[in-house]
N, C-alpha and C positions, 0 to 999 in steps of 0.2 A: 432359022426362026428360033426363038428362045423360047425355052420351056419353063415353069414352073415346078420346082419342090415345096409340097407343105410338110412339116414336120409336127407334129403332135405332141410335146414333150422334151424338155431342155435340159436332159439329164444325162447320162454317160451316155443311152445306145444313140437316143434324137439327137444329141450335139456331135457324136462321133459319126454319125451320119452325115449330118450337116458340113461339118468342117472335112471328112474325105470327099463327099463332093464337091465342095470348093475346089478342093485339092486340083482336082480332076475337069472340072470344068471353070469357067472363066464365068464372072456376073454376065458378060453380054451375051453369054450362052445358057446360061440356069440361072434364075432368080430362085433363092432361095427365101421363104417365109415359114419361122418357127413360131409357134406360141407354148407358151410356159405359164399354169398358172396360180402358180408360186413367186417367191420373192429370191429365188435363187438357181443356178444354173450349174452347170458342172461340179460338182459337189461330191464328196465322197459321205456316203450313208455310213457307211462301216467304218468310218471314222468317231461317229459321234459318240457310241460308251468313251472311248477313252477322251474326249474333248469334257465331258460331263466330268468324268474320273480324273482331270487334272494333267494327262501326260500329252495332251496336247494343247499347248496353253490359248489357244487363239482359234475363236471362231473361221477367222478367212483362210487359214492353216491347211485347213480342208479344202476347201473352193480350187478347183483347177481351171479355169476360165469364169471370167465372169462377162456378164451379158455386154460390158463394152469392149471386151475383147474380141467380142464373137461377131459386132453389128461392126468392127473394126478390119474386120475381113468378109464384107459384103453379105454379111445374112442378116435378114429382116427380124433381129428377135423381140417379139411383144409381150414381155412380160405381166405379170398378173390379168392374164386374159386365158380364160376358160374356152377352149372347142365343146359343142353343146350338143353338136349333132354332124356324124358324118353320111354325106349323100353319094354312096358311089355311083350311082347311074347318071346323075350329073358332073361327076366328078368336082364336088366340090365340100367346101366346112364352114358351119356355123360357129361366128366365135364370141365371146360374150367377153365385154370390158368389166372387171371386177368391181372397177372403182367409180365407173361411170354408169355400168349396166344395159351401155349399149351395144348391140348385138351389129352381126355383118356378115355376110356371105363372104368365101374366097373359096375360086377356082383353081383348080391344080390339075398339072399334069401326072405328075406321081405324088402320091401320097408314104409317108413313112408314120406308123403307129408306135410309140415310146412313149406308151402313158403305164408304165411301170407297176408296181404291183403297191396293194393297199392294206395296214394291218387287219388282223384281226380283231376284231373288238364286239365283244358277244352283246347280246341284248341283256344287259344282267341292271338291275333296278339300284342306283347309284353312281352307274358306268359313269356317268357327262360332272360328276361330284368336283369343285376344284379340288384338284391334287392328285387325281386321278392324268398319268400321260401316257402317250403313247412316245416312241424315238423315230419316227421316220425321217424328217425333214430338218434342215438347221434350225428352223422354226421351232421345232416342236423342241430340239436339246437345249436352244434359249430359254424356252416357258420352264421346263425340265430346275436347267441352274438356279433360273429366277429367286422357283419356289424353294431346293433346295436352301435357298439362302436366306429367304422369306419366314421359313417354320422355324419354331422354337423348339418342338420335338425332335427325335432324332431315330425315327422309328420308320422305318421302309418295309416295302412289301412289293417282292416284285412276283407279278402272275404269270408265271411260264418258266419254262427250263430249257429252252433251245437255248439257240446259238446265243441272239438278241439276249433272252432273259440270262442268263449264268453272264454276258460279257457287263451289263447292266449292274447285277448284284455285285460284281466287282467292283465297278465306280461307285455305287453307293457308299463299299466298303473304308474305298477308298476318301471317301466323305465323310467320314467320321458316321456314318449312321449303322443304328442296329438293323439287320438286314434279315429278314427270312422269306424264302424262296417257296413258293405254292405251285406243285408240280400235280398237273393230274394225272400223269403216264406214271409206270411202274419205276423208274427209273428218268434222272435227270438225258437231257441230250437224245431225245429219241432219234435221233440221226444213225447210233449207234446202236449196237446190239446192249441188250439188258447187262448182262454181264461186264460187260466195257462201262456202260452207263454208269453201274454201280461203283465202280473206282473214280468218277468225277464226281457224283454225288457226296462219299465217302471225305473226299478233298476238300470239298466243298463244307462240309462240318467240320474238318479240320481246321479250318481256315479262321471260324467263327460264323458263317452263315449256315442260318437255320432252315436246312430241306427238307420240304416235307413234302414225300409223294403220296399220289393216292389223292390227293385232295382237288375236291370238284368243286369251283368257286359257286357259291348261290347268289349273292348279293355285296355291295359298297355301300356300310354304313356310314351314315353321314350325322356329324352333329349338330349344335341348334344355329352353326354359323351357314350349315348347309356345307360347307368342307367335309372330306373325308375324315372317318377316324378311324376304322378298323374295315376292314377285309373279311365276311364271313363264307367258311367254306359248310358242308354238312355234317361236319361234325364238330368245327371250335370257331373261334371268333380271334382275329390276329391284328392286336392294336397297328394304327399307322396314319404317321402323320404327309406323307406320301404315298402312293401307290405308282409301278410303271409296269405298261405293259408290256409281253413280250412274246407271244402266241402263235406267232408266225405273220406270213402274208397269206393271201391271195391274188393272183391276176388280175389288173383293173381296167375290165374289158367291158362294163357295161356301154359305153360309145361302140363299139363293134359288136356287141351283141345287136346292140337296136337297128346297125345298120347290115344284119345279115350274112356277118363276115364268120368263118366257121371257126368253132373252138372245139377245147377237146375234151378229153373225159376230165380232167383238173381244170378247165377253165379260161386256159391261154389259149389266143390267136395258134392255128396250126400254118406253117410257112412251109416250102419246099427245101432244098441245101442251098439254097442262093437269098433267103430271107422272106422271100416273094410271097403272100397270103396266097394260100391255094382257092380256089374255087372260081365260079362264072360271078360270082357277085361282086370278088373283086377285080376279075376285067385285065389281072395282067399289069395292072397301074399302083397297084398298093402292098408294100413293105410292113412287116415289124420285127423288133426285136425288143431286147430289154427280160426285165419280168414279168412282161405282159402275156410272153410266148412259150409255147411246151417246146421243149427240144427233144430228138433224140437219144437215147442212153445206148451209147457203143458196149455196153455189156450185155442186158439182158434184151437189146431189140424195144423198146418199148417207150413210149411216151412219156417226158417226164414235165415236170414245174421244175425251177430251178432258178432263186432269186437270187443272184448274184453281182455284182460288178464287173466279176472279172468276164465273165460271159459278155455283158450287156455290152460293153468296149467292143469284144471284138464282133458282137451284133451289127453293130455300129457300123465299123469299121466295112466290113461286109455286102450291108446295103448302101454304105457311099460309096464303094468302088460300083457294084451295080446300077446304081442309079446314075453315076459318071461316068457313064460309058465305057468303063470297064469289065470283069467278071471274078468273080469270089464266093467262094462256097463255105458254110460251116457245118462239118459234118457232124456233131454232135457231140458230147461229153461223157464223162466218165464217174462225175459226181463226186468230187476232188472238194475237203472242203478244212478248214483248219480253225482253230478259235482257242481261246488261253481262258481261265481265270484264274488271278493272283498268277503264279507262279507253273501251274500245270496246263501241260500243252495237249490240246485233241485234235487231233486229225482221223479221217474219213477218205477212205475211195472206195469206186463201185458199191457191189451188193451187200447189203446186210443177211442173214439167216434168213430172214423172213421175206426179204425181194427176192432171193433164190430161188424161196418156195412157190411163192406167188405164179413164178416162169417155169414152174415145173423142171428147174435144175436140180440133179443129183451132187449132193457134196460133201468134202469133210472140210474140218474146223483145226485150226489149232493155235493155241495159246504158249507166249512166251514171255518170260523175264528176260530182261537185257539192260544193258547198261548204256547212258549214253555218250560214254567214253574209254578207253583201257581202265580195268578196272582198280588200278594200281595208280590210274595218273590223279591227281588231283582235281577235286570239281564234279567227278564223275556219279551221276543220277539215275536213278531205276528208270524205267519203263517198260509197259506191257505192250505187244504187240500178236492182234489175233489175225489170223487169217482165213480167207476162203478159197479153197481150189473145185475144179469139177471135177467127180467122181471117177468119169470117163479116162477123160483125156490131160488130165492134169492142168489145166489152165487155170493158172491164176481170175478169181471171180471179185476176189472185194480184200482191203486190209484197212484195218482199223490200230490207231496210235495214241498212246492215253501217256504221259510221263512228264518228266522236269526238262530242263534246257537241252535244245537240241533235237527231242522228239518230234513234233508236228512237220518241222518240212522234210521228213524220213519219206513222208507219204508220199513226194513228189517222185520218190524211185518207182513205187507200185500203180502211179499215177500212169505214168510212163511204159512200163511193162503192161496194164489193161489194155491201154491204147494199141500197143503194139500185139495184142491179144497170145503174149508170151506165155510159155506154160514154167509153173512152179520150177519143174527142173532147169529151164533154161535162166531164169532168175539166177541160182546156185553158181552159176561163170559170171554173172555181169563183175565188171572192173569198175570198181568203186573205190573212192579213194580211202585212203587208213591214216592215218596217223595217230599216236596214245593221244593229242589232245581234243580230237574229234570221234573217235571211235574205236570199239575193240576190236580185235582182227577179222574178226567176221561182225558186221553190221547187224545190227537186230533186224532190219528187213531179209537180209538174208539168212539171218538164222531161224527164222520164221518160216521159209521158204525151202530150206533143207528138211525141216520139222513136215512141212505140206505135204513133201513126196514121199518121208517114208509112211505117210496117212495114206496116201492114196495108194502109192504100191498093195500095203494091208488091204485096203479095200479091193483092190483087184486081182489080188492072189486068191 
Protein backbone atom coordinates (compact mmCIF):
# COMPACT_ATOMS: atom_id res chain seq x y z
CA UNK A 1 0.00 0.00 0.00
CA UNK A 2 1.53 3.47 -0.63
CA UNK A 3 2.22 5.85 1.77
CA UNK A 4 2.33 9.52 1.93
CA UNK A 5 5.39 12.08 2.53
CA UNK A 6 4.34 15.74 3.47
CA UNK A 7 7.24 17.95 3.41
CA UNK A 8 7.01 21.31 5.04
CA UNK A 9 9.60 23.36 3.22
CA UNK A 10 11.43 23.45 -0.26
CA UNK A 11 14.69 24.37 0.84
CA UNK A 12 18.20 22.29 1.36
CA UNK A 13 16.99 19.95 4.43
CA UNK A 14 12.71 19.56 2.89
CA UNK A 15 14.21 18.98 -0.76
CA UNK A 16 17.04 16.83 0.47
CA UNK A 17 14.67 14.80 2.14
CA UNK A 18 12.37 14.79 -0.57
CA UNK A 19 14.76 13.85 -3.37
CA UNK A 20 16.68 10.80 -0.97
CA UNK A 21 13.40 9.53 -0.62
CA UNK A 22 12.68 9.19 -4.03
CA UNK A 23 15.81 7.94 -4.12
CA UNK A 24 14.86 5.17 -2.12
CA UNK A 25 11.36 4.58 -2.76
CA UNK A 26 9.43 4.37 -6.06
CA UNK A 27 6.03 7.00 -6.68
CA UNK A 28 3.88 3.69 -6.48
CA UNK A 29 5.33 3.14 -3.13
CA UNK A 30 5.63 6.98 -1.52
CA UNK A 31 3.84 9.79 -2.88
CA UNK A 32 5.57 12.52 -1.94
CA UNK A 33 3.85 16.11 -1.37
CA UNK A 34 6.05 19.35 -0.57
CA UNK A 35 4.67 22.82 -0.13
CA UNK A 36 6.97 25.89 -0.38
CA UNK A 37 5.78 29.18 0.46
CA UNK A 38 8.05 31.13 -1.50
CA UNK A 39 8.93 31.60 -4.99
CA UNK A 40 12.00 29.49 -4.85
CA UNK A 41 13.41 26.17 -4.17
CA UNK A 42 16.81 24.73 -3.51
CA UNK A 43 18.58 27.83 -3.28
CA UNK A 44 21.78 28.66 -1.61
CA UNK A 45 21.03 31.48 1.27
CA UNK A 46 24.87 31.99 1.84
CA UNK A 47 25.14 32.68 -1.42
CA UNK A 48 23.30 35.83 -1.63
CA UNK A 49 26.06 38.74 -0.08
CA UNK A 50 28.18 37.86 -2.81
CA UNK A 51 25.28 37.76 -5.57
CA UNK A 52 24.39 41.40 -4.08
CA UNK A 53 28.32 42.21 -3.97
CA UNK A 54 28.66 41.31 -7.82
CA UNK A 55 30.92 37.96 -7.61
CA UNK A 56 28.09 36.06 -8.51
CA UNK A 57 26.86 37.58 -11.44
CA UNK A 58 23.30 35.70 -11.82
CA UNK A 59 20.56 35.19 -9.65
CA UNK A 60 19.67 31.39 -10.78
CA UNK A 61 23.60 30.88 -10.17
CA UNK A 62 22.47 30.05 -6.75
CA UNK A 63 19.46 27.82 -7.33
CA UNK A 64 20.39 24.09 -7.15
CA UNK A 65 17.12 22.52 -8.32
CA UNK A 66 14.27 24.29 -9.24
CA UNK A 67 10.66 23.39 -8.65
CA UNK A 68 10.45 21.64 -12.25
CA UNK A 69 13.22 19.64 -11.66
CA UNK A 70 11.93 18.39 -8.45
CA UNK A 71 7.89 17.82 -9.85
CA UNK A 72 10.29 16.06 -12.82
CA UNK A 73 11.10 13.31 -10.53
CA UNK A 74 7.61 12.60 -9.04
CA UNK A 75 7.34 15.08 -5.99
CA UNK A 76 4.21 16.98 -5.69
CA UNK A 77 5.93 20.59 -5.28
CA UNK A 78 3.13 23.41 -4.46
CA UNK A 79 4.83 26.34 -4.49
CA UNK A 80 3.75 29.75 -2.96
CA UNK A 81 1.42 27.78 -0.71
CA UNK A 82 1.61 28.31 3.02
CA UNK A 83 1.03 25.22 5.78
CA UNK A 84 -1.06 27.08 8.38
CA UNK A 85 -1.63 24.48 10.94
CA UNK A 86 -0.15 21.09 11.55
CA UNK A 87 -2.56 18.25 13.27
CA UNK A 88 -0.72 15.46 14.52
CA UNK A 89 -3.40 13.36 16.07
CA UNK A 90 -4.87 13.45 12.78
CA UNK A 91 -2.08 13.11 10.99
CA UNK A 92 -2.45 15.67 8.70
CA UNK A 93 -1.81 19.81 7.37
CA UNK A 94 -3.52 22.74 6.56
CA UNK A 95 -2.29 24.51 3.56
CA UNK A 96 -3.24 27.82 2.31
CA UNK A 97 -2.90 29.10 -1.56
CA UNK A 98 -0.98 32.50 -1.40
CA UNK A 99 -2.51 33.68 -4.53
CA UNK A 100 -5.81 32.19 -4.35
CA UNK A 101 -6.29 32.09 -0.51
CA UNK A 102 -7.69 28.95 -0.48
CA UNK A 103 -7.11 26.61 2.09
CA UNK A 104 -7.01 22.45 2.19
CA UNK A 105 -6.39 19.71 4.41
CA UNK A 106 -3.67 16.78 3.47
CA UNK A 107 -3.15 13.78 5.13
CA UNK A 108 0.24 12.14 5.67
CA UNK A 109 1.83 9.33 6.64
CA UNK A 110 5.09 10.77 7.66
CA UNK A 111 5.57 14.26 8.04
CA UNK A 112 9.20 16.11 7.55
CA UNK A 113 9.32 19.91 9.26
CA UNK A 114 11.99 22.23 7.18
CA UNK A 115 10.53 25.36 7.76
CA UNK A 116 13.98 26.75 8.37
CA UNK A 117 14.84 29.52 10.58
CA UNK A 118 13.60 33.40 10.40
CA UNK A 119 15.69 36.76 10.72
CA UNK A 120 15.76 38.78 13.47
CA UNK A 121 14.01 41.96 13.13
CA UNK A 122 13.32 43.90 16.45
CA UNK A 123 10.27 45.87 17.02
CA UNK A 124 12.28 49.20 16.68
CA UNK A 125 9.77 52.26 15.20
CA UNK A 126 10.84 52.71 11.36
CA UNK A 127 11.82 48.84 11.05
CA UNK A 128 8.92 48.16 7.80
CA UNK A 129 10.59 52.13 6.36
CA UNK A 130 11.43 51.34 2.33
CA UNK A 131 15.09 50.71 2.29
CA UNK A 132 15.14 49.13 5.27
CA UNK A 133 16.12 44.87 4.16
CA UNK A 134 16.47 42.09 5.46
CA UNK A 135 18.79 38.90 3.06
CA UNK A 136 17.18 35.85 3.79
CA UNK A 137 15.59 34.66 0.55
CA UNK A 138 16.47 35.30 -3.30
CA UNK A 139 13.40 37.57 -2.89
CA UNK A 140 14.59 39.56 -0.58
CA UNK A 141 18.55 40.08 -2.42
CA UNK A 142 16.33 41.02 -5.64
CA UNK A 143 14.46 43.99 -3.48
CA UNK A 144 18.13 44.36 -1.89
CA UNK A 145 19.78 45.24 -5.73
CA UNK A 146 16.63 46.92 -6.81
CA UNK A 147 17.10 49.54 -4.32
CA UNK A 148 20.57 49.55 -4.43
CA UNK A 149 20.29 50.73 -7.92
CA UNK A 150 17.19 52.85 -7.32
CA UNK A 151 19.01 55.41 -4.60
CA UNK A 152 20.98 58.37 -5.46
CA UNK A 153 22.73 58.33 -2.18
CA UNK A 154 25.40 56.23 -1.60
CA UNK A 155 25.20 55.76 2.18
CA UNK A 156 24.65 52.19 3.82
CA UNK A 157 24.22 51.07 7.25
CA UNK A 158 24.34 47.74 8.01
CA UNK A 159 22.81 46.52 11.82
CA UNK A 160 24.70 43.80 13.03
CA UNK A 161 28.17 42.34 12.91
CA UNK A 162 27.89 38.53 12.57
CA UNK A 163 28.44 36.38 9.88
CA UNK A 164 25.35 37.97 7.57
CA UNK A 165 26.26 41.51 8.67
CA UNK A 166 30.37 41.82 8.07
CA UNK A 167 29.63 39.47 4.64
CA UNK A 168 26.92 42.16 3.67
CA UNK A 169 29.13 45.33 4.60
CA UNK A 170 31.40 43.80 1.97
CA UNK A 171 28.94 43.79 -0.80
CA UNK A 172 27.87 47.05 -0.09
CA UNK A 173 31.45 47.98 -0.21
CA UNK A 174 31.77 46.50 -2.99
CA UNK A 175 28.89 48.67 -4.42
CA UNK A 176 30.46 51.62 -4.50
CA UNK A 177 28.55 52.73 -1.09
CA UNK A 178 29.85 54.39 2.17
CA UNK A 179 29.28 51.72 4.65
CA UNK A 180 29.19 51.73 8.53
CA UNK A 181 28.68 48.81 10.55
CA UNK A 182 26.32 49.23 14.04
CA UNK A 183 27.58 46.54 16.30
CA UNK A 184 25.92 46.28 19.71
CA UNK A 185 28.30 43.50 21.21
CA UNK A 186 31.90 44.50 22.40
CA UNK A 187 33.41 43.25 19.45
CA UNK A 188 32.43 42.50 15.73
CA UNK A 189 31.64 38.48 15.01
CA UNK A 190 30.41 37.35 18.47
CA UNK A 191 30.90 33.85 17.30
CA UNK A 192 34.43 34.44 18.39
CA UNK A 193 36.21 35.31 21.45
CA UNK A 194 36.55 39.28 22.02
CA UNK A 195 39.99 39.36 21.35
CA UNK A 196 39.84 37.52 18.01
CA UNK A 197 36.83 39.71 17.32
CA UNK A 198 38.94 42.61 17.78
CA UNK A 199 41.35 41.80 14.68
CA UNK A 200 38.20 41.67 12.37
CA UNK A 201 36.81 44.62 13.43
CA UNK A 202 40.31 46.23 13.28
CA UNK A 203 40.33 44.97 9.37
CA UNK A 204 37.20 46.06 9.00
CA UNK A 205 38.36 49.93 9.51
CA UNK A 206 41.19 49.23 7.62
CA UNK A 207 39.35 48.45 4.88
CA UNK A 208 37.06 51.64 4.85
CA UNK A 209 34.09 50.46 6.76
CA UNK A 210 32.99 52.40 9.74
CA UNK A 211 32.57 49.97 13.07
CA UNK A 212 31.06 50.86 15.54
CA UNK A 213 30.51 48.81 18.55
CA UNK A 214 28.71 49.29 21.64
CA UNK A 215 25.94 50.67 19.74
CA UNK A 216 22.22 49.82 20.58
CA UNK A 217 20.01 50.58 17.71
CA UNK A 218 16.76 52.88 19.06
CA UNK A 219 14.86 53.69 16.05
CA UNK A 220 14.75 54.05 11.67
CA UNK A 221 14.53 57.56 10.77
CA UNK A 222 12.51 57.99 8.04
CA UNK A 223 12.02 61.27 5.76
CA UNK A 224 8.99 63.23 4.33
CA UNK A 225 9.03 60.34 1.42
CA UNK A 226 8.44 57.95 4.34
CA UNK A 227 12.01 56.07 3.06
CA UNK A 228 14.75 55.70 5.39
CA UNK A 229 17.36 58.21 6.14
CA UNK A 230 19.40 57.62 8.89
CA UNK A 231 19.84 54.95 11.56
CA UNK A 232 19.63 56.16 15.13
CA UNK A 233 21.42 54.47 17.92
CA UNK A 234 21.66 56.12 21.64
CA UNK A 235 23.98 58.06 21.43
CA UNK A 236 24.38 59.43 17.29
CA UNK A 237 22.35 59.42 14.38
CA UNK A 238 24.03 57.50 11.14
CA UNK A 239 22.95 59.00 7.76
CA UNK A 240 21.47 56.20 5.14
CA UNK A 241 20.25 55.93 2.25
CA UNK A 242 19.73 52.11 2.69
CA UNK A 243 19.75 50.09 5.59
CA UNK A 244 20.31 45.85 5.93
CA UNK A 245 19.88 43.85 8.30
CA UNK A 246 21.85 41.28 9.82
CA UNK A 247 21.19 40.02 13.44
CA UNK A 248 21.13 36.71 13.28
CA UNK A 249 18.04 34.05 12.95
CA UNK A 250 15.94 32.37 14.88
CA UNK A 251 14.09 28.89 14.57
CA UNK A 252 10.77 29.11 12.63
CA UNK A 253 8.89 26.79 14.74
CA UNK A 254 5.72 28.67 15.55
CA UNK A 255 3.57 25.80 13.31
CA UNK A 256 5.21 23.27 15.86
CA UNK A 257 4.92 25.10 18.71
CA UNK A 258 0.96 25.45 18.03
CA UNK A 259 0.85 21.95 17.44
CA UNK A 260 2.61 20.56 20.66
CA UNK A 261 5.67 19.36 19.22
CA UNK A 262 8.78 19.88 21.82
CA UNK A 263 11.40 22.48 21.54
CA UNK A 264 14.33 23.53 23.37
CA UNK A 265 15.87 26.04 25.32
CA UNK A 266 16.77 28.08 21.81
CA UNK A 267 13.72 27.27 20.28
CA UNK A 268 14.20 24.44 17.72
CA UNK A 269 12.22 21.26 17.25
CA UNK A 270 14.28 18.69 19.53
CA UNK A 271 14.67 15.24 17.18
CA UNK A 272 16.58 11.99 18.42
CA UNK A 273 20.07 10.81 16.08
CA UNK A 274 17.82 9.63 13.35
CA UNK A 275 16.00 13.16 12.71
CA UNK A 276 12.81 11.84 14.30
CA UNK A 277 10.87 14.66 16.63
CA UNK A 278 10.85 13.13 20.05
CA UNK A 279 7.87 12.97 22.01
CA UNK A 280 4.08 11.24 22.26
CA UNK A 281 2.75 14.12 20.29
CA UNK A 282 4.64 13.44 17.54
CA UNK A 283 3.54 9.66 17.37
CA UNK A 284 6.88 8.30 15.79
CA UNK A 285 5.39 9.86 12.23
CA UNK A 286 7.12 13.37 12.17
CA UNK A 287 10.88 14.35 11.12
CA UNK A 288 12.91 17.68 11.01
CA UNK A 289 15.87 19.23 10.27
CA UNK A 290 17.20 22.36 8.78
CA UNK A 291 17.45 25.52 11.03
CA UNK A 292 14.33 24.93 12.45
CA UNK A 293 16.20 22.23 14.78
CA UNK A 294 18.75 22.27 17.91
CA UNK A 295 21.32 19.74 17.42
CA UNK A 296 23.85 18.34 19.60
CA UNK A 297 27.45 19.94 20.11
CA UNK A 298 30.10 16.93 20.23
CA UNK A 299 32.15 19.19 22.45
CA UNK A 300 30.52 20.53 25.36
CA UNK A 301 27.43 17.82 25.43
CA UNK A 302 24.87 20.46 24.99
CA UNK A 303 22.07 21.63 22.91
CA UNK A 304 22.80 23.98 20.34
CA UNK A 305 20.94 26.43 17.23
CA UNK A 306 22.93 26.19 14.52
CA UNK A 307 21.76 27.90 11.04
CA UNK A 308 23.66 26.47 8.57
CA UNK A 309 23.40 24.74 5.12
CA UNK A 310 25.91 22.69 5.41
CA UNK A 311 24.02 20.84 8.39
CA UNK A 312 20.45 21.28 6.79
CA UNK A 313 21.91 18.93 3.52
CA UNK A 314 22.86 16.46 5.43
CA UNK A 315 19.56 16.77 7.75
CA UNK A 316 18.01 16.13 4.75
CA UNK A 317 19.79 13.65 3.63
CA UNK A 318 19.21 11.83 6.87
CA UNK A 319 15.45 11.84 7.12
CA UNK A 320 15.23 10.55 3.41
CA UNK A 321 17.12 7.65 4.06
CA UNK A 322 14.85 7.04 7.22
CA UNK A 323 11.76 7.82 5.89
CA UNK A 324 12.84 5.47 2.71
CA UNK A 325 13.11 2.61 4.36
CA UNK A 326 16.46 2.80 5.17
CA UNK A 327 18.51 4.09 8.40
CA UNK A 328 20.87 7.21 9.25
CA UNK A 329 21.91 8.95 12.10
CA UNK A 330 23.45 12.51 12.59
CA UNK A 331 25.32 12.64 15.57
CA UNK A 332 25.80 16.08 16.04
CA UNK A 333 28.45 18.99 15.28
CA UNK A 334 31.20 20.57 16.21
CA UNK A 335 30.27 24.27 15.34
CA UNK A 336 32.72 24.60 12.46
CA UNK A 337 31.98 27.70 10.72
CA UNK A 338 34.21 30.16 8.16
CA UNK A 339 33.17 33.73 6.65
CA UNK A 340 35.77 36.46 4.73
CA UNK A 341 35.24 40.16 4.46
CA UNK A 342 37.21 41.78 1.62
CA UNK A 343 40.27 39.92 1.83
CA UNK A 344 40.42 38.50 5.55
CA UNK A 345 39.39 34.98 6.34
CA UNK A 346 37.47 33.89 10.01
CA UNK A 347 36.99 30.79 10.92
CA UNK A 348 35.49 29.04 14.13
CA UNK A 349 35.38 25.53 15.85
CA UNK A 350 33.93 24.34 19.02
CA UNK A 351 34.10 26.42 22.29
CA UNK A 352 34.78 29.90 22.76
CA UNK A 353 36.09 31.07 26.40
CA UNK A 354 32.89 31.70 27.51
CA UNK A 355 31.04 28.13 26.22
CA UNK A 356 33.87 26.63 28.29
CA UNK A 357 32.70 28.33 31.02
CA UNK A 358 29.14 28.12 30.81
CA UNK A 359 30.05 23.82 30.93
CA UNK A 360 31.91 24.21 33.83
CA UNK A 361 35.18 23.22 31.71
CA UNK A 362 38.74 24.03 33.15
CA UNK A 363 41.12 25.52 30.38
CA UNK A 364 44.02 27.29 29.02
CA UNK A 365 44.10 29.59 26.00
CA UNK A 366 46.86 30.28 23.69
CA UNK A 367 47.50 32.75 21.01
CA UNK A 368 49.66 32.70 17.89
CA UNK A 369 51.18 34.51 14.82
CA UNK A 370 51.78 32.35 11.89
CA UNK A 371 52.04 32.70 8.48
CA UNK A 372 50.18 31.37 5.83
CA UNK A 373 53.03 30.10 3.84
CA UNK A 374 57.15 29.53 4.20
CA UNK A 375 57.88 32.66 5.29
CA UNK A 376 60.53 33.38 2.58
CA UNK A 377 58.11 32.12 -0.24
CA UNK A 378 56.36 34.71 -2.02
CA UNK A 379 52.52 35.74 -1.39
CA UNK A 380 53.01 34.54 2.20
CA UNK A 381 50.26 36.47 4.84
CA UNK A 382 50.03 36.77 8.73
CA UNK A 383 47.52 35.04 10.62
CA UNK A 384 46.48 34.61 14.30
CA UNK A 385 45.54 31.48 15.54
CA UNK A 386 43.93 31.02 19.29
CA UNK A 387 43.30 27.95 20.81
CA UNK A 388 41.47 26.05 23.63
CA UNK A 389 42.58 22.94 25.39
CA UNK A 390 41.23 21.28 28.67
CA UNK A 391 43.01 21.72 31.78
CA UNK A 392 42.88 18.15 32.64
CA UNK A 393 43.44 16.00 29.97
CA UNK A 394 44.70 18.14 27.34
CA UNK A 395 41.90 17.83 24.74
CA UNK A 396 41.76 20.01 22.21
CA UNK A 397 38.14 22.24 23.29
CA UNK A 398 37.82 25.06 20.44
CA UNK A 399 40.19 27.02 17.73
CA UNK A 400 39.65 30.15 16.38
CA UNK A 401 41.27 31.50 12.80
CA UNK A 402 41.33 35.33 11.95
CA UNK A 403 44.06 36.06 8.67
CA UNK A 404 44.68 36.62 4.81
CA UNK A 405 44.76 33.69 2.07
CA UNK A 406 44.61 30.40 3.17
CA UNK A 407 43.62 30.75 6.82
CA UNK A 408 39.94 29.96 7.23
CA UNK A 409 39.91 26.19 5.85
CA UNK A 410 43.02 25.77 8.41
CA UNK A 411 39.93 25.19 10.65
CA UNK A 412 38.90 22.12 9.03
CA UNK A 413 42.23 20.40 10.69
CA UNK A 414 40.78 21.18 14.34
CA UNK A 415 37.43 20.56 12.92
CA UNK A 416 38.45 17.14 12.49
CA UNK A 417 40.67 16.49 15.52
CA UNK A 418 37.29 17.78 18.04
CA UNK A 419 35.43 15.19 16.31
CA UNK A 420 37.78 12.88 16.83
CA UNK A 421 38.05 14.32 20.57
CA UNK A 422 42.07 14.25 19.93
CA UNK A 423 44.12 15.89 22.70
CA UNK A 424 46.36 18.97 21.86
CA UNK A 425 49.55 16.66 22.03
CA UNK A 426 48.13 14.11 19.66
CA UNK A 427 47.62 17.11 17.13
CA UNK A 428 51.53 17.82 17.29
CA UNK A 429 52.16 14.13 14.94
CA UNK A 430 49.20 14.63 12.67
CA UNK A 431 50.82 14.51 8.95
CA UNK A 432 49.85 17.35 7.06
CA UNK A 433 50.93 18.40 4.09
CA UNK A 434 53.93 21.18 3.60
CA UNK A 435 55.16 22.63 0.86
CA UNK A 436 56.80 26.67 0.80
CA UNK A 437 53.74 27.52 -1.35
CA UNK A 438 51.08 26.34 0.94
CA UNK A 439 52.70 26.43 4.25
CA UNK A 440 55.66 26.86 6.81
CA UNK A 441 57.09 23.66 8.09
CA UNK A 442 54.93 23.49 10.91
CA UNK A 443 51.40 24.75 10.02
CA UNK A 444 49.92 27.47 12.38
CA UNK A 445 47.36 24.89 13.58
CA UNK A 446 49.94 22.96 14.71
CA UNK A 447 51.88 25.47 15.98
CA UNK A 448 49.24 26.47 18.07
CA UNK A 449 48.71 23.12 19.29
CA UNK A 450 52.57 22.57 20.40
CA UNK A 451 52.01 26.09 22.22
CA UNK A 452 48.59 24.25 23.97
CA UNK A 453 50.62 21.48 25.64
CA UNK A 454 53.33 23.30 26.91
CA UNK A 455 50.16 25.47 28.67
CA UNK A 456 48.68 22.74 30.02
CA UNK A 457 51.83 20.80 31.01
CA UNK A 458 52.41 24.41 33.32
CA UNK A 459 49.08 24.11 34.47
CA UNK A 460 49.51 20.67 35.82
CA UNK A 461 52.90 20.67 37.06
Amino acid sequence: MSERLVVIGGDAAGMSAASQARRLKAPEELEIVAFERGSFTSFSACGIPYWVGGEVSERDDLIARTPEEHRARAIDLRMRTEVVEIDPARRRVRSRDLSSGSEEWTAYDKLVIATGARPRRPRLPGIEAPGVHGVQTLGDGQALLERLGATRGRRAVVIGAGYIGVEMAEALLHRGFEVTALNRGEQPMSTLDPDMGRLVGDAMSGMGIAMVNDAEVTKILTGEDGAVRAVATEDAEYPADVVVLGMGVRPETELARAAGLPLGEHGGLLTDLSMRVRGPVADGAVWAGGDCVEVLDLVSGQQRHIALGTHANKHGQVIGSNVGGGYATFPGVVGTAVSKVCDLEIARTGLREKDAKAVGLRYETVTIESTSRAGYYPGAAPMTVKMLAERRTGRLLGTQIVGREGAAKRVDVAAVALTARMTVEQMTALDLGYAPPFSPVWDPVLVAARKAVTAVRGASG
